[in-house]
C-alpha positions as CSV (number, residue, x, y, z in Angstrom):
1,X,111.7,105.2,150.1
2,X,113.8,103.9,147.4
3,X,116.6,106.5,145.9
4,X,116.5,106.4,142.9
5,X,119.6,105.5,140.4
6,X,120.9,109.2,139.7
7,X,120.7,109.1,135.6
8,X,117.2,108.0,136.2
9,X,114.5,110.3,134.3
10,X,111.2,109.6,136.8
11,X,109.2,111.6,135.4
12,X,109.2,110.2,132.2
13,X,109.6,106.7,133.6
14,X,105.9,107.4,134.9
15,X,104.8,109.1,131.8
16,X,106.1,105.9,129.3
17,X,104.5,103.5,132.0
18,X,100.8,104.8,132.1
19,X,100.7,104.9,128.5
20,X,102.1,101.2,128.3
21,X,99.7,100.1,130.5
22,X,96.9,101.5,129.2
23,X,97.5,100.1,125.9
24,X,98.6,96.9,127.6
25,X,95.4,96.5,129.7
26,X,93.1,97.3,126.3
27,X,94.2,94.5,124.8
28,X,94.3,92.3,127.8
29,X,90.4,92.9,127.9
30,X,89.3,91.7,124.8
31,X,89.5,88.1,126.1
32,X,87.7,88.5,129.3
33,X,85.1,90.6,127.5
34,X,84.7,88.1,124.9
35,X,83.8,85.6,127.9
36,X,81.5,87.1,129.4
37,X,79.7,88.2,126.6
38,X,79.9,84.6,125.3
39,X,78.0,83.5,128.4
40,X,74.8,85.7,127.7
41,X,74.4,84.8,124.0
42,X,71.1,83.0,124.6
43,X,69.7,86.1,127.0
44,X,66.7,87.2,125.6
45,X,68.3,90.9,125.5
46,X,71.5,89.5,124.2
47,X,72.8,92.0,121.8
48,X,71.7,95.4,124.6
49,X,73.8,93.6,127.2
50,X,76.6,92.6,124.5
51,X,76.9,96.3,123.1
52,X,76.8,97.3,127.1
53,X,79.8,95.7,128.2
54,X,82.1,96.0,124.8
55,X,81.1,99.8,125.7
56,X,82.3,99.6,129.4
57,X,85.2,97.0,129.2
58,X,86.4,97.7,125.7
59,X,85.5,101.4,124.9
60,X,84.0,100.7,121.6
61,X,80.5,98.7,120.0
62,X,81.2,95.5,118.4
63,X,79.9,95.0,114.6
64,X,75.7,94.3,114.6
65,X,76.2,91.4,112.4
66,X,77.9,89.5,114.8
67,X,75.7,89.1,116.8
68,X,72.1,89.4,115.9
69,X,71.6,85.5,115.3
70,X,73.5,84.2,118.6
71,X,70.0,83.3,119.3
72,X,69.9,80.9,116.4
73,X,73.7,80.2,115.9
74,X,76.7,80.3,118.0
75,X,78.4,83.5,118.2
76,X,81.3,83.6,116.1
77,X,84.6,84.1,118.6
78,X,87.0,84.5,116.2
79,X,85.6,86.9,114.1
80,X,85.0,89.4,117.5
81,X,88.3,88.5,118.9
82,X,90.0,89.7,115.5
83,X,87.8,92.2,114.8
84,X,88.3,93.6,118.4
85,X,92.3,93.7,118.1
86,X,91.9,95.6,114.9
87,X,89.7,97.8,116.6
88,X,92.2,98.4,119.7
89,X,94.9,98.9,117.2
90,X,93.3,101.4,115.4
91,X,92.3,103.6,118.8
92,X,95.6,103.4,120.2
93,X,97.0,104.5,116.8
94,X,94.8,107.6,117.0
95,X,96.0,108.3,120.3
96,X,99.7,108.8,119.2
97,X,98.9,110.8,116.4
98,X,96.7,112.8,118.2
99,X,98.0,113.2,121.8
100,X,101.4,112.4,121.6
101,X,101.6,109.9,124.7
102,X,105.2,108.7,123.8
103,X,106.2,112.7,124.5
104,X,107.7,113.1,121.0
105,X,107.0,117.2,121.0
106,X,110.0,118.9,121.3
107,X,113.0,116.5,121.3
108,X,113.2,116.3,117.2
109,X,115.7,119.0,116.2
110,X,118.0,118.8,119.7
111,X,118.7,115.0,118.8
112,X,119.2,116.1,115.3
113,X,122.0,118.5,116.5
114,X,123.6,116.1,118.9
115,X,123.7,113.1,116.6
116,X,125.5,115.7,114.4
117,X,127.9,116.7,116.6
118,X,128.6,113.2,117.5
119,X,129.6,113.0,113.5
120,X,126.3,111.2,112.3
121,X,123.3,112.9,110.0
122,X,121.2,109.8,110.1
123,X,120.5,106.8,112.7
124,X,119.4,103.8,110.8
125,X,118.2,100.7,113.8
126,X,117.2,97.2,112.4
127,X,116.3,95.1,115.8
128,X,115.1,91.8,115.3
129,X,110.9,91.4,114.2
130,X,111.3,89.9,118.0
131,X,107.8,92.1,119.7
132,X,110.3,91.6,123.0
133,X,112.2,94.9,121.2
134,X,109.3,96.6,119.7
135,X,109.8,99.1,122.0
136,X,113.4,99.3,121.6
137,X,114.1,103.0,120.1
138,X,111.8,104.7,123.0
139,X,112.1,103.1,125.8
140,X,115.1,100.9,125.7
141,X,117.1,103.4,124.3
142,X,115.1,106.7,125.0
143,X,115.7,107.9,121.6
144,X,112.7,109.5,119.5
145,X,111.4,107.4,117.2
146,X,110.2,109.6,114.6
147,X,114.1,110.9,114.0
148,X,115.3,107.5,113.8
149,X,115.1,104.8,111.0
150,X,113.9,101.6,112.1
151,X,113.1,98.6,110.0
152,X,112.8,95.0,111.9
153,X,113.5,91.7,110.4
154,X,113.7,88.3,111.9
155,X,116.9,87.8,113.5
156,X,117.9,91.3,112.9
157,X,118.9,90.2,109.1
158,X,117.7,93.6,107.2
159,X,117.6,93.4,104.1
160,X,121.1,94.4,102.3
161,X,119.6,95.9,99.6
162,X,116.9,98.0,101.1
163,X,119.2,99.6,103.3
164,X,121.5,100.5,100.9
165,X,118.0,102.0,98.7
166,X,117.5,104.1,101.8
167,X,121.4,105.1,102.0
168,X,121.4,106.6,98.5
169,X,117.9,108.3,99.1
170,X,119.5,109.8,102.4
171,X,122.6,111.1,100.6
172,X,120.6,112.3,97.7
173,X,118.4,114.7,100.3
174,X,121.7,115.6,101.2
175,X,123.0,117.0,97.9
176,X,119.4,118.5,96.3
177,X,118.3,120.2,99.5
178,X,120.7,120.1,102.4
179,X,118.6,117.8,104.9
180,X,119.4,117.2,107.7
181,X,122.8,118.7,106.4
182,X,124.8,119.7,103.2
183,X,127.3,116.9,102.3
184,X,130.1,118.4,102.5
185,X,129.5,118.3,106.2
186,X,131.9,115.7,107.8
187,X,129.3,113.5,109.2
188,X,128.4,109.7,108.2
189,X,125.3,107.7,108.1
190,X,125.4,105.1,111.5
191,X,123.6,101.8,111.0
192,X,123.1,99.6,113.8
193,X,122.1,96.3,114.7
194,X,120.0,95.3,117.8
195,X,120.1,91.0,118.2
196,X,118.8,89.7,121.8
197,X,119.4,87.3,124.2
198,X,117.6,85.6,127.4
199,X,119.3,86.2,130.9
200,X,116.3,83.9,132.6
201,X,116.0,81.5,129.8
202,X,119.0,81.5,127.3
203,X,118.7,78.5,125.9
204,X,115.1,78.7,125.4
205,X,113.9,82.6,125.1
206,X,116.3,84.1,123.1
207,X,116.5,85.0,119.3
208,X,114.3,82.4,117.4
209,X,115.8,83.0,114.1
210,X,119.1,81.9,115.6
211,X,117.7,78.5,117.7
212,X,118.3,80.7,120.8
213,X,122.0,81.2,120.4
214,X,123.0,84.3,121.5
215,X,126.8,83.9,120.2
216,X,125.1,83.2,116.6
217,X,122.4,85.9,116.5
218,X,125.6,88.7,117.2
219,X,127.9,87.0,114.7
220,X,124.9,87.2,112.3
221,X,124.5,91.0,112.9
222,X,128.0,92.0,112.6
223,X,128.2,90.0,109.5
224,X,125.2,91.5,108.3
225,X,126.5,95.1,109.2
226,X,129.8,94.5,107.5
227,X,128.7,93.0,104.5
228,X,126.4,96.1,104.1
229,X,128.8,98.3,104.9
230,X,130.8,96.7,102.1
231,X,128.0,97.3,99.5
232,X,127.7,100.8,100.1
233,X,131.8,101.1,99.7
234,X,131.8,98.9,96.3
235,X,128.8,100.5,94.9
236,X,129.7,104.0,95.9
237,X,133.5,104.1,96.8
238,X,135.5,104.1,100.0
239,X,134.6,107.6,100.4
240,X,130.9,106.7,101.0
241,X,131.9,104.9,104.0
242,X,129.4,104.3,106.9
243,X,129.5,103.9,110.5
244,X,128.7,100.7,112.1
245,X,126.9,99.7,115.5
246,X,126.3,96.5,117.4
247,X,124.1,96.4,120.2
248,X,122.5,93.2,122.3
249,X,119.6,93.5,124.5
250,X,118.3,91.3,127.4
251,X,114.7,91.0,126.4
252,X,114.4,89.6,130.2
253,X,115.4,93.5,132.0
254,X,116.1,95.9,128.8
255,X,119.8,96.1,129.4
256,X,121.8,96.4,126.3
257,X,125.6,95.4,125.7
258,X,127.0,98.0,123.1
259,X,130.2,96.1,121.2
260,X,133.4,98.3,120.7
261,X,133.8,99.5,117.5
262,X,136.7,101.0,116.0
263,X,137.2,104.2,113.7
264,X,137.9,101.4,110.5
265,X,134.2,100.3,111.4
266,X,135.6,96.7,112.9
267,X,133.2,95.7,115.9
268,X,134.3,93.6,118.4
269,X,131.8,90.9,119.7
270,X,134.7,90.2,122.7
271,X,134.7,93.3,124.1
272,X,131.9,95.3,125.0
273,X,129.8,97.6,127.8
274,X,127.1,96.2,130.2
275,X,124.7,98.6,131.2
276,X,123.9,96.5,134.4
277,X,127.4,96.4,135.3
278,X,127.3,100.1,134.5
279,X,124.1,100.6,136.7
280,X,125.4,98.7,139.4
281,X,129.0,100.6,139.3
282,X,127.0,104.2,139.9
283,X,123.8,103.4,141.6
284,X,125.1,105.2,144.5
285,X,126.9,108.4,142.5
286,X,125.4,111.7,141.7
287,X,124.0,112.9,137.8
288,X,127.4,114.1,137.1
289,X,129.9,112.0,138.8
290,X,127.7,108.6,136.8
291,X,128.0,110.7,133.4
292,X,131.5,110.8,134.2
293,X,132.1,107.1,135.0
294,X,130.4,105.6,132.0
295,X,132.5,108.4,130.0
296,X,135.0,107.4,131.3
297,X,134.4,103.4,131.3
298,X,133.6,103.7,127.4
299,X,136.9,105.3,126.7
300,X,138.7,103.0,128.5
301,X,136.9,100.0,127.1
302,X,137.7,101.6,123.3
303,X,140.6,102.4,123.4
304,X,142.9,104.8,120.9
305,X,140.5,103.1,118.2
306,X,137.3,104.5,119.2
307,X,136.7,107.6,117.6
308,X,135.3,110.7,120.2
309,X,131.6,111.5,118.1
310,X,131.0,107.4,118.4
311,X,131.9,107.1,122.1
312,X,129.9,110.3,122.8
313,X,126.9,108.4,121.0
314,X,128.1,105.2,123.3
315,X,127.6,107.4,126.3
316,X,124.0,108.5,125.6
317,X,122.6,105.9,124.7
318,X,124.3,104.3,127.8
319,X,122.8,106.8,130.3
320,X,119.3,106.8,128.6
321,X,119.0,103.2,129.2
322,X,120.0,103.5,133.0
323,X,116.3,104.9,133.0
324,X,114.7,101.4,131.3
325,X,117.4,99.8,133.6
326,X,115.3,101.4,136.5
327,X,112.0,101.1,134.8
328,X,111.9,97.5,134.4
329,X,112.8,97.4,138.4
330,X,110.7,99.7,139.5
331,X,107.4,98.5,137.7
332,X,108.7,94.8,136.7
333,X,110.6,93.7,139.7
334,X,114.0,94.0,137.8
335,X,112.9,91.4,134.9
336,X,109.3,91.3,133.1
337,X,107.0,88.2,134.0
338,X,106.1,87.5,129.8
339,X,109.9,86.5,129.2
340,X,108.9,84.5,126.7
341,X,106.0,85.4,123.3
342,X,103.5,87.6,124.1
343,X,102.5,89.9,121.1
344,X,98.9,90.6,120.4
345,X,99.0,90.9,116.5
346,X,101.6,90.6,113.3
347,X,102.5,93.9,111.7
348,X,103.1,93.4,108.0
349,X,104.2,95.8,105.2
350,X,106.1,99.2,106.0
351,X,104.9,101.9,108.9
352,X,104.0,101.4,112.1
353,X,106.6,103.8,113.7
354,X,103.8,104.4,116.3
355,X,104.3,101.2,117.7
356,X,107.0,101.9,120.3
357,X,105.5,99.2,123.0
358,X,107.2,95.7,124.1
359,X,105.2,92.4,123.1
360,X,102.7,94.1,121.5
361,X,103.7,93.6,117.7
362,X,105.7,90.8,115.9
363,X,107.2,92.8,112.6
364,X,107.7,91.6,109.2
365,X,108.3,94.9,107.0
366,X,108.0,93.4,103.2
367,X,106.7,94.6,99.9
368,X,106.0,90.9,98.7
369,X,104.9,88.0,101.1
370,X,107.5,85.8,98.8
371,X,110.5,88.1,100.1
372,X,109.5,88.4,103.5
373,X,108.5,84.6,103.7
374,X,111.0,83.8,106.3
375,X,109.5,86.7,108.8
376,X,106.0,85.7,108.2
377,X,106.8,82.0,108.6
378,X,108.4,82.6,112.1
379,X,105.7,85.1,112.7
380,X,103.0,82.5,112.2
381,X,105.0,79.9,114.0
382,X,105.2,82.0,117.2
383,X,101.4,82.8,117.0
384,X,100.1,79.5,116.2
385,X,101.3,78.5,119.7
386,X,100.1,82.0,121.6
387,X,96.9,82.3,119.8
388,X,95.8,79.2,117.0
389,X,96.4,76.6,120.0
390,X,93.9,78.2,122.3
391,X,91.4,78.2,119.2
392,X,91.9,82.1,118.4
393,X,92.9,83.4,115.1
394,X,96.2,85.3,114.1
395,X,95.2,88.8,113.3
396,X,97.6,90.6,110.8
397,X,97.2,94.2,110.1
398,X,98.6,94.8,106.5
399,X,99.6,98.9,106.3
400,X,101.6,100.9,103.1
401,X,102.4,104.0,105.0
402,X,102.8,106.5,101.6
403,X,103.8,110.2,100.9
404,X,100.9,111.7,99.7
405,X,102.3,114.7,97.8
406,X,103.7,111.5,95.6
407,X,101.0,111.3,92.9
408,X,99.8,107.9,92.7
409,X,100.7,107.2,95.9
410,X,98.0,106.5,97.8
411,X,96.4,104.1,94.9
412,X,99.7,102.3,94.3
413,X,99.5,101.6,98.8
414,X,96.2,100.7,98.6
415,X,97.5,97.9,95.5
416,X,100.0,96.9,98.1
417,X,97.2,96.2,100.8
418,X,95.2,94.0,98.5
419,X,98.2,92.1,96.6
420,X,99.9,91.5,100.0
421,X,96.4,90.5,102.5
422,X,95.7,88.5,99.3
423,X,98.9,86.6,99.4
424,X,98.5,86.0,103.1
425,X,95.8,84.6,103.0
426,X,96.8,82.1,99.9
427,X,99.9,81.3,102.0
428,X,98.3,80.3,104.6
429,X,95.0,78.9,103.4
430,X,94.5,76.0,105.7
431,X,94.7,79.1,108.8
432,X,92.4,81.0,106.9
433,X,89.9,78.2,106.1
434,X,89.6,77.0,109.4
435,X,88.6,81.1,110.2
436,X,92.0,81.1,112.1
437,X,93.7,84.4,110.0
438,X,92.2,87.5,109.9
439,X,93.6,90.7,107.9
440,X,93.0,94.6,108.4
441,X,94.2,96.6,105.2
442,X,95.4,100.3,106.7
443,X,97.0,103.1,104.4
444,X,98.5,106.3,106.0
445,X,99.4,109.6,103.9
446,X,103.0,110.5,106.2
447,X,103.1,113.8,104.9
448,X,99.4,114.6,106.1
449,X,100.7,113.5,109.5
450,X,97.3,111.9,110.1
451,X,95.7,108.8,111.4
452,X,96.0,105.6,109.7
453,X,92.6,104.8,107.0
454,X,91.0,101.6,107.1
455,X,90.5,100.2,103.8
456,X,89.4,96.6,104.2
457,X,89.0,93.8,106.9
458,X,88.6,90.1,106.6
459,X,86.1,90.0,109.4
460,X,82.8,91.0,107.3
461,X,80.3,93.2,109.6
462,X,78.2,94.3,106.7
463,X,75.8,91.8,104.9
464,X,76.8,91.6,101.4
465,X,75.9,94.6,98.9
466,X,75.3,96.9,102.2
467,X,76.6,100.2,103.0
């Protein structure tokens, strides 16, 4: 039997991988369902043995109105297949907020102690849209997600000025209550950038937004990470300074290359730590004597220049992805078979922080479809050649995530819904004539710590004026 690497967490390795695949084999259904149920459309009891295998196969009922005139009409494929990814999305959305499959319970407050003893009081993570790193911050990393900031964008460009919005509402929490410390605590806000690259494809698989070039996609985040931590020190002083972070990521095995920064916040693309090398190097040690290596190997890579909070921050997040390291060979054969696009549906507007699974979800967080128009556009181009060229639609889910003790809150996210699935679906009006875009409108109240609320979807399953 196999020994396993001796930083490796199994347990949760197994826990993380049943959940994947769970979600991963709901989706993977709907087509096959779809099929089969396509096939009987002209049975005489056509809807009983419809409803029977959505039941079995899918776990749910598809909408009546699709399909009581197959018998006169041809059923109408794209609306199901939409209208069954928004229905898969929904249920596994309920699952997290219900049962906690990620295993969130428990680990809040002790990273919230660590991070601020490693000098930090907030963890900020932009990783490209990509849906190869959706599942960056709890599996890749092994951080949890609710304690940690992420926003996506294409290419890992975030948006300058919405980070620094989020800086000064961080600091703010800091000075009127004290959360998650009182600012006069000598800790700093860390923002970090996650590009990615292609070990089995470079030239073809990697970042999109950079044609592929992996030597462009990290200059563009470090220049995107200094020029914001630029803004924050013009706008706010020097004293407001930030901490800055580089990481790369093999979308091919979920290793990550963390760049050396130094305690002036310079990053060096030249030099930085391979968590295969580092895999490799202690497959054979103990817990300890691995812990101690990579300590070690981080200090020496550094230098004088690292500070000790940063390269204890290196360090974990170094040994947590030994564990992914391990997962994607244990499960994957060391590198996943879907190098390339894979994701089921577009996630557009800001949430989703349950979404925690690889190729599942291409992001585009945005409050207008005009600012975000470079996301969407790359969004659209990746899924007019997974789904629009095999004749399926693109199915967006449009979600304002909104704190409900805010008044007006809720109505100003539902707005947001509307205004934004409108413009979609203006943007793209030759996709949506041709019945090739769908949208789901979802709202969730984060203080409620509930389940997202459907408010509207493109695919209609009542007949008009119905209930």
């Amino acid at each position: 039997m196999k020994i396993s690497h001796g930083l490796t967490n199994a347990p949760e390795n197994m826990q993380l991988y049943a959940y994947e695949s769970s979600v991963r084999e709901s989706f993977d259904n709907i087509v096959p369902t779809l099929k089969q149920i396509s096939a009987l459309q002209h049975e005489a009891n056509f809807e009983q043995q419809a409803q029977q295998l959505a039941r079995t196969q899918l776990g749910f009922e598809l909408p009546d109105l699709l399909l009581n005139n197959a018998w006169v009409d041809q059923l109408d494929m794209r609306s199901l297949f939409a209208w069954s990814v928004f229905e898969t999305y929904h249920r596994f959305c309920d699952e997290v907020f219900t049962h906690d499959p990620l295993g969130q319970n428990g680990s809040d407050a002790s990273f919230q102690r660590f991070i601020q003893e490693c000098g930090f009081h907030m963890v900020d993570v932009s990783p490209c849209a990509d849906g190869r790193l959706a599942h960056v911050i709890r599996y890749v990393l092994r951080m949890p997600y609710k304690e940690v900031r992420r926003r996506s964008y294409a290419g890992a460009m975030f948006d300058i000025e919405d980070s620094l919005e989020k800086w000064v509402k961080t600091e703010l929490l800091r000075f009127r209550e004290g959360k998650p410390n009182t600012p006069d605590s000598a800790t700093r806000y860390l923002k970090t950038v996650v590009y990615h690259h292609s070990s089995v494809d470079p030239n073809h698989q990697g970042c999109a937004a950079h044609g592929s070039d992996t030597s462009k996609a990290a200059q563009g985040g470090l220049e995107r990470l200094m020029a914001f931590q630029q803004a924050v020190q013009n706008t706010h002083c020097c004293g407001a300074s930030i901490d800055c972070l580089l990481i790369g990521m093999d979308t091919d095995t979920d290793s990550i290359r963390i760049h050396m920064p130094d305690a002036n916040g310079n990053i060096d693309l030249e030099n930085h730590v391979d968590s295969l090398e580092v895999f490799d190097a202690t497959a054979s040690m103990n817990m300890n004597d691995a812990e101690q290596w990579i300590t070690d190997h981080i200090q020496q890579k550094g230098g004088n220049a690292l500070t000790s909070g940063m390269a204890r921050f290196m360090s974990y997040l170094m040994k947590n992805n030994m564990s992914q390291v391990e997962y994607v060979r244990s499960y994957y054969g060391g590198c996943y078979s879907d190098i390339g696009h894979a994701e089921r549906f577009i996630g557009a507007g800001i949430g989703f922080e349950e979404i925690q699974l690889r190729n599942l979800t291409f992001f585009s967080y945005l409050n207008t479809v005009e600012e975000a128009a470079t996301d969407l556009d790359v969004g659209i181009s990746i899924f007019t050649g997974l789904n629009v060229s095999q004749g399926l639609p693109v199915p967006i889910v449009v979600r304002y995530d909104y704190h409900g003790n805010v008044p007006g809150a809720r109505e100003r996210a539902e707005e947001h819904c509307q205004r934004v699935a409108d413009a979609l679906h203006n943007r793209y009006s030759e996709l949506t004539d041709r019945g090739m875009l769908h949208t789901l409108q979802v709202v969730r109240d984060i203080n409620g710590a509930g389940q997202i609320e459907i408010l509207d979807c493109s695919v209609k399953t009542k007949v008009a004026g119905g209930h």
